[in-house]
N, CA, C, O and CB atoms as a CASP TS submission, in Angstrom:
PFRMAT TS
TARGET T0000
AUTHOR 0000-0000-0000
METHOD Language model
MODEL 1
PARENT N/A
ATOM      1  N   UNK     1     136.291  41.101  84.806  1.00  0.00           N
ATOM      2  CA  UNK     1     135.047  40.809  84.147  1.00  0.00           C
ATOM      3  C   UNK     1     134.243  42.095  84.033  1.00  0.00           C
ATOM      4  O   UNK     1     134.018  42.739  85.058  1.00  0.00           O
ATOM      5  CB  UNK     1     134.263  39.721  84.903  1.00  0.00           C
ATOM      6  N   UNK     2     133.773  42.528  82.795  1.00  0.00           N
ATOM      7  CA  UNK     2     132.871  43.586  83.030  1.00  0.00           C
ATOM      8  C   UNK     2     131.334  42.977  82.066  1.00  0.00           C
ATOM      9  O   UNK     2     131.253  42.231  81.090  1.00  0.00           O
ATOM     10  CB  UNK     2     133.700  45.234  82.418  1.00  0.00           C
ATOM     11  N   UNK     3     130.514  43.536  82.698  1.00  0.00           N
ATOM     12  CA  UNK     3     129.591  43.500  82.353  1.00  0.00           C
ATOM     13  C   UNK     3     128.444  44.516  82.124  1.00  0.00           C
ATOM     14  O   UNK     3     128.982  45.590  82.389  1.00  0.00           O
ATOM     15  CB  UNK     3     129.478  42.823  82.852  1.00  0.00           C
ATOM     16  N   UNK     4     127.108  44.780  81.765  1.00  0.00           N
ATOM     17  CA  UNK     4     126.625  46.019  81.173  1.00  0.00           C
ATOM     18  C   UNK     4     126.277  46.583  82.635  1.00  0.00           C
ATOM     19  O   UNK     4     126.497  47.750  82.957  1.00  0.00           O
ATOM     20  CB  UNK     4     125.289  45.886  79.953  1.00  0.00           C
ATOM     21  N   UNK     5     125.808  45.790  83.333  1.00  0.00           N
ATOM     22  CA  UNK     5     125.151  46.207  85.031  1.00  0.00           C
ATOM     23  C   UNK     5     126.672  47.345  85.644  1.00  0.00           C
ATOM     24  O   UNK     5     127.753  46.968  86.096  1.00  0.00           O
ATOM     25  CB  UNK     5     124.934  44.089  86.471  1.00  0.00           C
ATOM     26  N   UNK     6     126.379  48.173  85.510  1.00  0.00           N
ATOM     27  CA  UNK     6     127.556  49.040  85.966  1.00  0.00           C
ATOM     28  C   UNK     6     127.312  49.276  87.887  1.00  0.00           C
ATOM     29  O   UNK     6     126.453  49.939  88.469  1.00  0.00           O
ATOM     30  CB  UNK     6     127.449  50.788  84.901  1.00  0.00           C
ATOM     31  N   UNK     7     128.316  48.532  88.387  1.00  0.00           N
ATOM     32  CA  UNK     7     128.540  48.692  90.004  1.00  0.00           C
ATOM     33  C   UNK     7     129.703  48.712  90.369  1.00  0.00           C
ATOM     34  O   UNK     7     130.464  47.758  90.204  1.00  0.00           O
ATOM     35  CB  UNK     7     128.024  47.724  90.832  1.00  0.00           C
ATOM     36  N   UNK     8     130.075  49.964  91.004  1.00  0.00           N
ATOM     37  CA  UNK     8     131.691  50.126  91.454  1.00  0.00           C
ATOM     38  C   UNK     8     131.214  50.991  92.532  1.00  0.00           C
ATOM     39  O   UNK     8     130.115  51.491  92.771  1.00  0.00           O
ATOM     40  CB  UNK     8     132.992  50.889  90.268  1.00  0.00           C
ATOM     41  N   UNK     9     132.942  51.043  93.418  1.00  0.00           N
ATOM     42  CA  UNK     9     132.956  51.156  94.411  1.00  0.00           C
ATOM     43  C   UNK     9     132.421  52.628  94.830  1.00  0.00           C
ATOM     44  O   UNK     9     131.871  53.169  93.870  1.00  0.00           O
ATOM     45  CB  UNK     9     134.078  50.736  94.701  1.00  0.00           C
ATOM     46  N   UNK    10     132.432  53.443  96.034  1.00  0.00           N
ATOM     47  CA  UNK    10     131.738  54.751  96.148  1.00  0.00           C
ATOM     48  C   UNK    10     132.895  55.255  97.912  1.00  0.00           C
ATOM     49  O   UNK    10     133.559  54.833  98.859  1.00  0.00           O
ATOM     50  CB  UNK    10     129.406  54.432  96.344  1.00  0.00           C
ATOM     51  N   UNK    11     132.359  56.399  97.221  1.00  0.00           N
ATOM     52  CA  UNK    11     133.242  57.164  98.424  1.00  0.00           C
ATOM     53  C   UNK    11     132.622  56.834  99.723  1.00  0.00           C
ATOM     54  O   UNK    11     131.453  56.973 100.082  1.00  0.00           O
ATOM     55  CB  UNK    11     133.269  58.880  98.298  1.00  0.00           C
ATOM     56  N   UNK    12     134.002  56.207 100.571  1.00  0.00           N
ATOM     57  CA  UNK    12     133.779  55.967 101.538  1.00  0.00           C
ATOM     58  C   UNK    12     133.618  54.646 101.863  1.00  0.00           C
ATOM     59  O   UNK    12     133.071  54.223 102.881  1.00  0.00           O
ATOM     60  CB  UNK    12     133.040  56.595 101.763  1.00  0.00           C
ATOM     61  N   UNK    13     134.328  53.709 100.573  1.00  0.00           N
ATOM     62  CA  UNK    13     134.077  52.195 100.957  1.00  0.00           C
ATOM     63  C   UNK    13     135.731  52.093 100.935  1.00  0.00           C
ATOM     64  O   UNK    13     135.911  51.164 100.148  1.00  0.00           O
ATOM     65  CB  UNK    13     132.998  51.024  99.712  1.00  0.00           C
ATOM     66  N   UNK    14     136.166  52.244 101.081  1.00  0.00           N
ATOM     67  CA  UNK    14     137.967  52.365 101.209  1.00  0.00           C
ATOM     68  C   UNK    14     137.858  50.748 102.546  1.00  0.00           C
ATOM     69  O   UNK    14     136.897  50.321 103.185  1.00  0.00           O
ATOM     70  CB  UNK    14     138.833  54.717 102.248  1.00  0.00           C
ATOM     71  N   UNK    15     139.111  50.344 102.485  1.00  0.00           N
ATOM     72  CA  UNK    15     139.138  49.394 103.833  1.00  0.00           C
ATOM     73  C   UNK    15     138.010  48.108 104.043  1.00  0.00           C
ATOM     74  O   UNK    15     138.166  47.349 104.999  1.00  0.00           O
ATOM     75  CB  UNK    15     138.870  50.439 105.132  1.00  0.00           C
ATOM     76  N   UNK    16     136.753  47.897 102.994  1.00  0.00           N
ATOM     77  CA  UNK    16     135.945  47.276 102.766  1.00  0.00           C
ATOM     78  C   UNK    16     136.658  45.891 101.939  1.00  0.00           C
ATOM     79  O   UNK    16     137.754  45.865 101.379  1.00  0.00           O
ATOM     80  CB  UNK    16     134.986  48.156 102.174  1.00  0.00           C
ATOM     81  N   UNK    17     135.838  44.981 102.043  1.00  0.00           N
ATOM     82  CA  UNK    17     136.423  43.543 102.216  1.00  0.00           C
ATOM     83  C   UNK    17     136.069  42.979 100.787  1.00  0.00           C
ATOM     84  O   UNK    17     134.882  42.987 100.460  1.00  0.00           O
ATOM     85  CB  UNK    17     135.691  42.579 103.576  1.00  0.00           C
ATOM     86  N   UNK    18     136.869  42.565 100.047  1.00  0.00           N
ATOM     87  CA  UNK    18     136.114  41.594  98.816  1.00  0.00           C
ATOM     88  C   UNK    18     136.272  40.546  99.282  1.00  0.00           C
ATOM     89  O   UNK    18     137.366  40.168  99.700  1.00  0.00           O
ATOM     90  CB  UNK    18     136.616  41.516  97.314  1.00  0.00           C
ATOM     91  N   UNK    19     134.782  39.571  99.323  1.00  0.00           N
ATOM     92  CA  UNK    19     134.609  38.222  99.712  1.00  0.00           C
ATOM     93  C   UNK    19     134.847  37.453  98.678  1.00  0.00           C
ATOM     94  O   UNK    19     134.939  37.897  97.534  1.00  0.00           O
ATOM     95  CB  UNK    19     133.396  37.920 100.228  1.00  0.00           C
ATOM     96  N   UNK    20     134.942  36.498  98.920  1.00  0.00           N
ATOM     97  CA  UNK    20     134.568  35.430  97.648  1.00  0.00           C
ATOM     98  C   UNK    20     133.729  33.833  98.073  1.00  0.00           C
ATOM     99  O   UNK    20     134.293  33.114  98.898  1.00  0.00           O
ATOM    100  CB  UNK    20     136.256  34.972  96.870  1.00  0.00           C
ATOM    101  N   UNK    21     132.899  33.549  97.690  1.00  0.00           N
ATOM    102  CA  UNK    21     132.464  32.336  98.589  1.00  0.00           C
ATOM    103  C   UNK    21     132.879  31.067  97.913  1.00  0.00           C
ATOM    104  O   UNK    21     132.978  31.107  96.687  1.00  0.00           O
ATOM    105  CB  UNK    21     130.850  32.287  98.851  1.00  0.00           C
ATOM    106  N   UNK    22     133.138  29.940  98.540  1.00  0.00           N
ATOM    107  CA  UNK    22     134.181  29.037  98.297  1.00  0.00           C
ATOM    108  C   UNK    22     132.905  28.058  98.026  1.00  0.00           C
ATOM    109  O   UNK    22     131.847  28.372  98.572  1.00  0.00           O
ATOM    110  CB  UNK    22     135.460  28.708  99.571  1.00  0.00           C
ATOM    111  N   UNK    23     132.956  26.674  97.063  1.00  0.00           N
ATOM    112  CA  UNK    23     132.420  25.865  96.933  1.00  0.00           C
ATOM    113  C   UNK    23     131.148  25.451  98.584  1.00  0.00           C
ATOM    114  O   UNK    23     129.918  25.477  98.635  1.00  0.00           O
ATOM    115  CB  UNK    23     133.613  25.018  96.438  1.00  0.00           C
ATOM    116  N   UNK    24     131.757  25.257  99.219  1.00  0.00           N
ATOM    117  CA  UNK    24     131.296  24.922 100.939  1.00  0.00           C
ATOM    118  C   UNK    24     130.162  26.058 101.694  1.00  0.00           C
ATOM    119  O   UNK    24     129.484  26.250 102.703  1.00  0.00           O
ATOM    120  CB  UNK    24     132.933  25.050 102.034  1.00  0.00           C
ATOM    121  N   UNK    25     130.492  26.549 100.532  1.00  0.00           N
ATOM    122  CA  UNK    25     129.579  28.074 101.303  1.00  0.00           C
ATOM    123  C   UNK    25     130.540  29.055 102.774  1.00  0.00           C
ATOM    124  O   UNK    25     130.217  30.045 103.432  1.00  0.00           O
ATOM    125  CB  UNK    25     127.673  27.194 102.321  1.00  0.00           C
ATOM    126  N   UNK    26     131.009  28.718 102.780  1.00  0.00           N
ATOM    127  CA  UNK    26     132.042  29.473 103.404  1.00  0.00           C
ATOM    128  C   UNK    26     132.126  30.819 102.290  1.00  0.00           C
ATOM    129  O   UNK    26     131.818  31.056 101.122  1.00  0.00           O
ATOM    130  CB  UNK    26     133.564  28.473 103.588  1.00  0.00           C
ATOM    131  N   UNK    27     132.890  31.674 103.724  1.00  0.00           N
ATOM    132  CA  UNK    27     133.206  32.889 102.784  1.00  0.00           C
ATOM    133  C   UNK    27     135.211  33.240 103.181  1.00  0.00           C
ATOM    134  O   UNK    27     135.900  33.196 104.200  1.00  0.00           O
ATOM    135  CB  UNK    27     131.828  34.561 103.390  1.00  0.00           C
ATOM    136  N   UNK    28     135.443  33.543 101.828  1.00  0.00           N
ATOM    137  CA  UNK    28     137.148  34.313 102.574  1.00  0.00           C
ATOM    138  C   UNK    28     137.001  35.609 101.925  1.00  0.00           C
ATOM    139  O   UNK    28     136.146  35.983 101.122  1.00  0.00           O
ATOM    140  CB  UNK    28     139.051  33.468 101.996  1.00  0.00           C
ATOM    141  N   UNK    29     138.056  36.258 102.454  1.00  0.00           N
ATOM    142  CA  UNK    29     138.426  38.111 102.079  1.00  0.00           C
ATOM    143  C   UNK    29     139.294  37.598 101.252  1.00  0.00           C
ATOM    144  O   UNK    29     140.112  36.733 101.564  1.00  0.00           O
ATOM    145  CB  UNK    29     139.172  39.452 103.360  1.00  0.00           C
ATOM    146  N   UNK    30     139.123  38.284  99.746  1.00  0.00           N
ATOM    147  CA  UNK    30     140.721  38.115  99.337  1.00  0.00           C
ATOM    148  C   UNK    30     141.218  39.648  99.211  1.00  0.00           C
ATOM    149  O   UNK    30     142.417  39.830  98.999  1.00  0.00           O
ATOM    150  CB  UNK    30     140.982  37.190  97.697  1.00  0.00           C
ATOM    151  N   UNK    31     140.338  40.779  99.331  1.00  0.00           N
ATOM    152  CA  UNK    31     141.010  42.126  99.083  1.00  0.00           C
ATOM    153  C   UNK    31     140.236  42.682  99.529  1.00  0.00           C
ATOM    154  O   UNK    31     139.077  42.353  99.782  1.00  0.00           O
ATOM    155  CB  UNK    31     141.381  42.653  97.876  1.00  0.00           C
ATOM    156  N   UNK    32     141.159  44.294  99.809  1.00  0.00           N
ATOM    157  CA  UNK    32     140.404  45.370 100.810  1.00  0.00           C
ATOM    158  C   UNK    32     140.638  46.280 100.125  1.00  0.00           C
ATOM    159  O   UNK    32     141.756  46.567  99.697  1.00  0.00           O
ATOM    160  CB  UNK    32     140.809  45.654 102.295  1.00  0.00           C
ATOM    161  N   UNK    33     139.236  47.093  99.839  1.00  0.00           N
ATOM    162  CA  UNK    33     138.951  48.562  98.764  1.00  0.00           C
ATOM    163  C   UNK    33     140.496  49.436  98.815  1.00  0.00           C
ATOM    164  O   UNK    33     141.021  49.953  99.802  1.00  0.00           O
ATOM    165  CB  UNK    33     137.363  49.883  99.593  1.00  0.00           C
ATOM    166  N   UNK    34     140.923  49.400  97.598  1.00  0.00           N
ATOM    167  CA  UNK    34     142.019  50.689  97.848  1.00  0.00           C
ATOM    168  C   UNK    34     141.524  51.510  97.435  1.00  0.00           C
ATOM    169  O   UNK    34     141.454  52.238  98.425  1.00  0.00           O
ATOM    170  CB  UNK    34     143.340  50.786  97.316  1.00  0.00           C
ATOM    171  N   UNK    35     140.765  52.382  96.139  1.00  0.00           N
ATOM    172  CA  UNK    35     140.245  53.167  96.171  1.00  0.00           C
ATOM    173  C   UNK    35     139.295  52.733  94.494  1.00  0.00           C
ATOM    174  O   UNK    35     139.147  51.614  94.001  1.00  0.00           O
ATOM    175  CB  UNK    35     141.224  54.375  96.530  1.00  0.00           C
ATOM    176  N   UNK    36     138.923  53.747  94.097  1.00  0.00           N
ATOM    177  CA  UNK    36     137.812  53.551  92.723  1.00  0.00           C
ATOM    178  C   UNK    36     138.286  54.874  92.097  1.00  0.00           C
ATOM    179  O   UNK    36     139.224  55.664  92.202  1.00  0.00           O
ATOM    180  CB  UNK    36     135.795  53.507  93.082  1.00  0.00           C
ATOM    181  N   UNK    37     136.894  54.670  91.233  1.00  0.00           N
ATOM    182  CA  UNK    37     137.542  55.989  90.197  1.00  0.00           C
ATOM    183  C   UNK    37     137.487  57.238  90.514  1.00  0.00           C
ATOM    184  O   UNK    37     136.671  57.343  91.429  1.00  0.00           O
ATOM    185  CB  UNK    37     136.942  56.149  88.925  1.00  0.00           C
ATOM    186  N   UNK    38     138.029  58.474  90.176  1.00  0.00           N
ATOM    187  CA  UNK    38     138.011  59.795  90.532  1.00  0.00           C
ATOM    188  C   UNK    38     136.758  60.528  89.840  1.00  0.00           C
ATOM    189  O   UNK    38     136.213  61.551  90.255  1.00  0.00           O
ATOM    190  CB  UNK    38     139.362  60.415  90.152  1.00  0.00           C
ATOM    191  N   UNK    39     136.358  59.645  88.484  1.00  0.00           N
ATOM    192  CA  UNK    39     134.969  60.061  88.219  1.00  0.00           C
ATOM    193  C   UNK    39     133.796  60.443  88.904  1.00  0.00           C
ATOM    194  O   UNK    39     132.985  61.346  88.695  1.00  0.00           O
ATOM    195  CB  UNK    39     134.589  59.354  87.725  1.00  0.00           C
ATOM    196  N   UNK    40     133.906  59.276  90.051  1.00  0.00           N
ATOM    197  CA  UNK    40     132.216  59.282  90.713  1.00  0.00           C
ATOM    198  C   UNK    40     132.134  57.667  90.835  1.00  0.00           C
ATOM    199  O   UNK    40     132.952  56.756  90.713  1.00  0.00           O
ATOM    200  CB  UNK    40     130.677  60.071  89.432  1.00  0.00           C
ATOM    201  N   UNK    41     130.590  57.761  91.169  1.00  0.00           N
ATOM    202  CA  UNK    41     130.111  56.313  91.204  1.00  0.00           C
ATOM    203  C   UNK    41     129.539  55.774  90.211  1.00  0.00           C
ATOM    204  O   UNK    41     128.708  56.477  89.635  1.00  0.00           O
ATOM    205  CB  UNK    41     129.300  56.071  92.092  1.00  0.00           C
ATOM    206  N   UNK    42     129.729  54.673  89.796  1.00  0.00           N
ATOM    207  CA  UNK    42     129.521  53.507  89.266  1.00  0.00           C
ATOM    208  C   UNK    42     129.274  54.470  87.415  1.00  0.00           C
ATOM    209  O   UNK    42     128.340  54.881  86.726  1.00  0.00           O
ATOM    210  CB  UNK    42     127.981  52.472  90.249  1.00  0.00           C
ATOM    211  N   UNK    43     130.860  54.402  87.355  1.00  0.00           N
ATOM    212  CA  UNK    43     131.030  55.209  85.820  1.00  0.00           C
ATOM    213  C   UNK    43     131.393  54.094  85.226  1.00  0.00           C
ATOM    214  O   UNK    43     132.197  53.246  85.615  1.00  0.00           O
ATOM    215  CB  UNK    43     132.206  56.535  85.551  1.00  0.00           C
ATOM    216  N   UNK    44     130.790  54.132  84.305  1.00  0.00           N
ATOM    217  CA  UNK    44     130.763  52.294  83.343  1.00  0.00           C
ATOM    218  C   UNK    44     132.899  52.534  83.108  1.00  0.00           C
ATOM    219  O   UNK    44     133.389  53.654  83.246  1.00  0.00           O
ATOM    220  CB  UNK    44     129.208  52.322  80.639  1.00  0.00           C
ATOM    221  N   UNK    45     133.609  51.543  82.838  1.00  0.00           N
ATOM    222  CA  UNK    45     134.061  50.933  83.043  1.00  0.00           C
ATOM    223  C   UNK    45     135.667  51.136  83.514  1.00  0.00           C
ATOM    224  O   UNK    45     136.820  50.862  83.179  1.00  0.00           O
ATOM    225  CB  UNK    45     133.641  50.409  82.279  1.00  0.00           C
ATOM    226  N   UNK    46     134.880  51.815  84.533  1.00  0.00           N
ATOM    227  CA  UNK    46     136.404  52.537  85.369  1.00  0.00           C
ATOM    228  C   UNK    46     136.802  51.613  86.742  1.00  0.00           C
ATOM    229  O   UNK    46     136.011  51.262  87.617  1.00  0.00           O
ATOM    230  CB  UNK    46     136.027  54.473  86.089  1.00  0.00           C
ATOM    231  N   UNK    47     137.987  51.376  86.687  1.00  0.00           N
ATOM    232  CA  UNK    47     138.459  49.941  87.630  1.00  0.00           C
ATOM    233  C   UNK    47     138.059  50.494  89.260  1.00  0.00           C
ATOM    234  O   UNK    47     138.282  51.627  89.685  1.00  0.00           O
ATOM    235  CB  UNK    47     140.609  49.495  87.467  1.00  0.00           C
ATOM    236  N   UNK    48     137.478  49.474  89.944  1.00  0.00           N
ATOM    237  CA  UNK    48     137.539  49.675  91.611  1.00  0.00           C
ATOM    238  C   UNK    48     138.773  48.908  92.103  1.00  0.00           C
ATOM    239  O   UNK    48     138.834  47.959  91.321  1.00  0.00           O
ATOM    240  CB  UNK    48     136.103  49.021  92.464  1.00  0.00           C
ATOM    241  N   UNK    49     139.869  48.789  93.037  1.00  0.00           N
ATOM    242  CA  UNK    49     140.999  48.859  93.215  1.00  0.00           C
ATOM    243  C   UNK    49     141.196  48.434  94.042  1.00  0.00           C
ATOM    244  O   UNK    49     141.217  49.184  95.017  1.00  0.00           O
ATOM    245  CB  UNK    49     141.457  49.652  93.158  1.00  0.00           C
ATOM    246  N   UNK    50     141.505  46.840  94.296  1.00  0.00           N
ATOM    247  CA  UNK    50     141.821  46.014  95.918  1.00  0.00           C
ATOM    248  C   UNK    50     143.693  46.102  96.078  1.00  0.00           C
ATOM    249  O   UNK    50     144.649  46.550  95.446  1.00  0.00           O
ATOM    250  CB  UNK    50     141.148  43.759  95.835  1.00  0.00           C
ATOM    251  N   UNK    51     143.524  45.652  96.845  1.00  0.00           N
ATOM    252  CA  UNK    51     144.914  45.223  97.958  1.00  0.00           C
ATOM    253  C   UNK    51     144.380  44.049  98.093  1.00  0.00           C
ATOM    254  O   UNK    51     143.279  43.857  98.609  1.00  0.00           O
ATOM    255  CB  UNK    51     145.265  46.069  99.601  1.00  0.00           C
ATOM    256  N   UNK    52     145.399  42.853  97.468  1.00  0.00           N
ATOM    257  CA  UNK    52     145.425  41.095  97.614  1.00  0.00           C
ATOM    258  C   UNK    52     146.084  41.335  98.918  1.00  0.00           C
ATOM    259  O   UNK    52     147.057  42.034  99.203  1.00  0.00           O
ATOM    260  CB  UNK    52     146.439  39.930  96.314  1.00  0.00           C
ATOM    261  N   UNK    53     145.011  40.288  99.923  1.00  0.00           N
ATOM    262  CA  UNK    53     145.147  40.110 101.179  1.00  0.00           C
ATOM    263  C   UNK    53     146.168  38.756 101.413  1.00  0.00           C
ATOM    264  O   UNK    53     146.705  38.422 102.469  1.00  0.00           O
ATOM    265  CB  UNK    53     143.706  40.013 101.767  1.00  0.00           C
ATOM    266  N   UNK    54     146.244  38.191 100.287  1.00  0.00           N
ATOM    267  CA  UNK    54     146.946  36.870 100.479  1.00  0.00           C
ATOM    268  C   UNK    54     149.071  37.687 100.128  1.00  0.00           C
ATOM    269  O   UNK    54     150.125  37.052 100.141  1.00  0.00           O
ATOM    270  CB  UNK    54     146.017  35.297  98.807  1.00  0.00           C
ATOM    271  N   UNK    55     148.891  38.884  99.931  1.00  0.00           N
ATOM    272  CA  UNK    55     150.384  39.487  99.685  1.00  0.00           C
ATOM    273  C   UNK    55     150.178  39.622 101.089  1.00  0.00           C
ATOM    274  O   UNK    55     151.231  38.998 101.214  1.00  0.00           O
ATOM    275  CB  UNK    55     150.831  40.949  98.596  1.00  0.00           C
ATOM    276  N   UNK    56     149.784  39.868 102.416  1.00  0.00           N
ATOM    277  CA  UNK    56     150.208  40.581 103.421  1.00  0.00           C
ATOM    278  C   UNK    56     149.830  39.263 104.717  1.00  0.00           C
ATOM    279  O   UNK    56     150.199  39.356 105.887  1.00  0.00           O
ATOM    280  CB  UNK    56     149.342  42.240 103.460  1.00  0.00           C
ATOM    281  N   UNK    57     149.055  38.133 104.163  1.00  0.00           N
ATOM    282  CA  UNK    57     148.525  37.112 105.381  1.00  0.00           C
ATOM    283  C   UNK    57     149.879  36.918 106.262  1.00  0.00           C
ATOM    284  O   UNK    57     149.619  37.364 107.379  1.00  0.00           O
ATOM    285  CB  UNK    57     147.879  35.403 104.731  1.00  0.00           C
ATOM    286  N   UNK    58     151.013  36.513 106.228  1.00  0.00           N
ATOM    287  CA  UNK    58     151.901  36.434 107.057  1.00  0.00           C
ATOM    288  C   UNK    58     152.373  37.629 107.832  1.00  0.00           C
ATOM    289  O   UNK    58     153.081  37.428 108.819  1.00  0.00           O
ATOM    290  CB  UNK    58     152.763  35.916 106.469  1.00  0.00           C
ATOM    291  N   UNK    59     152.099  38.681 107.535  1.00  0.00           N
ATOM    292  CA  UNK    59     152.263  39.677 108.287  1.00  0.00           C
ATOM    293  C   UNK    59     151.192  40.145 108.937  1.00  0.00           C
ATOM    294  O   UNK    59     151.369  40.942 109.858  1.00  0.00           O
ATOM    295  CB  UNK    59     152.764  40.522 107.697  1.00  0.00           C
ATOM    296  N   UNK    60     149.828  39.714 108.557  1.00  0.00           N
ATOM    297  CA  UNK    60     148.621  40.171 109.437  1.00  0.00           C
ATOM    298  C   UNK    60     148.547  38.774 110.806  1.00  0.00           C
ATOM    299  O   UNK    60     148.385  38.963 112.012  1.00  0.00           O
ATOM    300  CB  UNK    60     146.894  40.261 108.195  1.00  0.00           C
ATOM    301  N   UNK    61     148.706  37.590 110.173  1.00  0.00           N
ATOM    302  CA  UNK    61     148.995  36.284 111.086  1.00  0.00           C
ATOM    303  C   UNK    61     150.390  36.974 112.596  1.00  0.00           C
ATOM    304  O   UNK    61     150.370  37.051 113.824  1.00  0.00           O
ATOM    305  CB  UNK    61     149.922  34.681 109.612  1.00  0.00           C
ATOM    306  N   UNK    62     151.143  37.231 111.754  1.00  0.00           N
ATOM    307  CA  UNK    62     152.448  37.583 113.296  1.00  0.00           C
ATOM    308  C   UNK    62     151.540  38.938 113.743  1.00  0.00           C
ATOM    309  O   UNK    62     151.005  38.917 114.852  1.00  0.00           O
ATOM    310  CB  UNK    62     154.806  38.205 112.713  1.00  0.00           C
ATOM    311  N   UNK    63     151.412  39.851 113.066  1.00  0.00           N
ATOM    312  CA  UNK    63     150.563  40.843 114.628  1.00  0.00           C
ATOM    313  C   UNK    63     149.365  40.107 114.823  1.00  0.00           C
ATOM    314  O   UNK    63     148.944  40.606 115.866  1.00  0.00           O
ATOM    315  CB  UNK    63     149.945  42.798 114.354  1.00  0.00           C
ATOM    316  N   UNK    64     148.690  39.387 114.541  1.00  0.00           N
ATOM    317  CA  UNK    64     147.308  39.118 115.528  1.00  0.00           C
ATOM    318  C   UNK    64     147.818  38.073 116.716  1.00  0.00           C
ATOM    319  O   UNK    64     147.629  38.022 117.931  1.00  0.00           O
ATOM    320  CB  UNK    64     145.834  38.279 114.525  1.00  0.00           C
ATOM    321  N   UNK    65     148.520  37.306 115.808  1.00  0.00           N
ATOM    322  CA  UNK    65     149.443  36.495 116.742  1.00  0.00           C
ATOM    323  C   UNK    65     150.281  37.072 117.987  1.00  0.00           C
ATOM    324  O   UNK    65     150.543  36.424 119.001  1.00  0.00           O
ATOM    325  CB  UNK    65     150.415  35.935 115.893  1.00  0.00           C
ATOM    326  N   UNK    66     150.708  38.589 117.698  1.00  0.00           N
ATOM    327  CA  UNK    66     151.560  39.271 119.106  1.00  0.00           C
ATOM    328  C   UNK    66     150.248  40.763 119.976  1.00  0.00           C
ATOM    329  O   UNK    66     150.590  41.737 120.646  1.00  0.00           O
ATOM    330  CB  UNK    66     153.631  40.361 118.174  1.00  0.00           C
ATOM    331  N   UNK    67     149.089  40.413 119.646  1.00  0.00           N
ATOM    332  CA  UNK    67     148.119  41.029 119.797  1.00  0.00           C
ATOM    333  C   UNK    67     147.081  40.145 120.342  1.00  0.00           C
ATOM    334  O   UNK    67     145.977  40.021 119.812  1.00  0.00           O
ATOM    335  CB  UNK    67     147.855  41.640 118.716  1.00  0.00           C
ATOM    336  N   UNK    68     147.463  39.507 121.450  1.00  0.00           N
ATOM    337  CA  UNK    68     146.431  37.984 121.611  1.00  0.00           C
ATOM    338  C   UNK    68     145.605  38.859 122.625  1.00  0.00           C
ATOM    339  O   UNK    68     145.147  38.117 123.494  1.00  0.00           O
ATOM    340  CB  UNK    68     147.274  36.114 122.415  1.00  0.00           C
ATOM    341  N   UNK    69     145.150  40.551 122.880  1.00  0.00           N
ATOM    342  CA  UNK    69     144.209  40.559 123.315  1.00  0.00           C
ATOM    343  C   UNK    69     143.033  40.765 122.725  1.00  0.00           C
ATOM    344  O   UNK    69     141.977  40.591 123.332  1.00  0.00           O
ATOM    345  CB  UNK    69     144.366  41.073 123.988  1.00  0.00           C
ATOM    346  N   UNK    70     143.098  41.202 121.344  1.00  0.00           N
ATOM    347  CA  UNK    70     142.426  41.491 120.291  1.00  0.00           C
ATOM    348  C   UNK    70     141.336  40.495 120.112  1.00  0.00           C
ATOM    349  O   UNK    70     140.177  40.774 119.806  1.00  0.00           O
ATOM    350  CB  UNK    70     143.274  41.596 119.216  1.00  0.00           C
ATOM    351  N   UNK    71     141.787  39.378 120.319  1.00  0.00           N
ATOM    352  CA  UNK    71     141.096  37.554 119.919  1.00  0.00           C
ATOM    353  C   UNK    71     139.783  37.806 120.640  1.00  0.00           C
ATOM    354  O   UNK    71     139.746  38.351 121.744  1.00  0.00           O
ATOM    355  CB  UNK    71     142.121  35.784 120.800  1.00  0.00           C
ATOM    356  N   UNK    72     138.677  37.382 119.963  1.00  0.00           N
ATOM    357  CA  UNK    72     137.278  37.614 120.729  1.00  0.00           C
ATOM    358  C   UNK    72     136.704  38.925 120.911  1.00  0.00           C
ATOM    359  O   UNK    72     135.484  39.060 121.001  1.00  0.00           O
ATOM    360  CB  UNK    72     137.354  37.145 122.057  1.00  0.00           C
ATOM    361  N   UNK    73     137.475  39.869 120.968  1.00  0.00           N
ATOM    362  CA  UNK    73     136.805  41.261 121.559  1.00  0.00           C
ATOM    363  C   UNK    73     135.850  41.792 120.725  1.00  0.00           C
ATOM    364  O   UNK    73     135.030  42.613 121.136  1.00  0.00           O
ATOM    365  CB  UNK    73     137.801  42.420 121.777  1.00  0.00           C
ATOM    366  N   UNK    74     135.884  41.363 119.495  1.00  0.00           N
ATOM    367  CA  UNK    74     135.032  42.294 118.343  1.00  0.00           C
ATOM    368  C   UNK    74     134.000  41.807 117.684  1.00  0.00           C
ATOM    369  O   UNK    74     133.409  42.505 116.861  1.00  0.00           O
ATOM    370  CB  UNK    74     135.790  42.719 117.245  1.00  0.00           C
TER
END
């Protein structure tokens, strides 16, 4: 979707979470910043760049799952 309001990502948001909020008001991650444009910030209509979190959930599920001290600490 683009629109005239130009907002993209900026150096140093790498690893940052795209939410999405679900009917319920709940929130999920579906992607984490891979990177933005080499232009600069917020250059009208140059793509910001996720990693779909739903390609890797079974592999983030078995390590948190073999990492059960992690649970709560943070």
């Amino acid at each position: 979707m683009y629109t005239n309001d130009v907002t993209s990502l900026v150096q140093g948001d790498s690893g940052g979470p795209l939410n999405c909020q679900r009917s319920d008001g709940t929130w999920d991650v579906h992607g984490i910043v891979s990177f933005g444009s080499s232009l600069g910030c917020n250059y009208p209509k140059k793509p910001s760049v996720f990693t779909r979190v739903s390609g890797y959930i079974s592999w983030i599920n078995n390590d948190v799952a073999k990492n059960k001290c992690c649970v709560g600490e943070f």
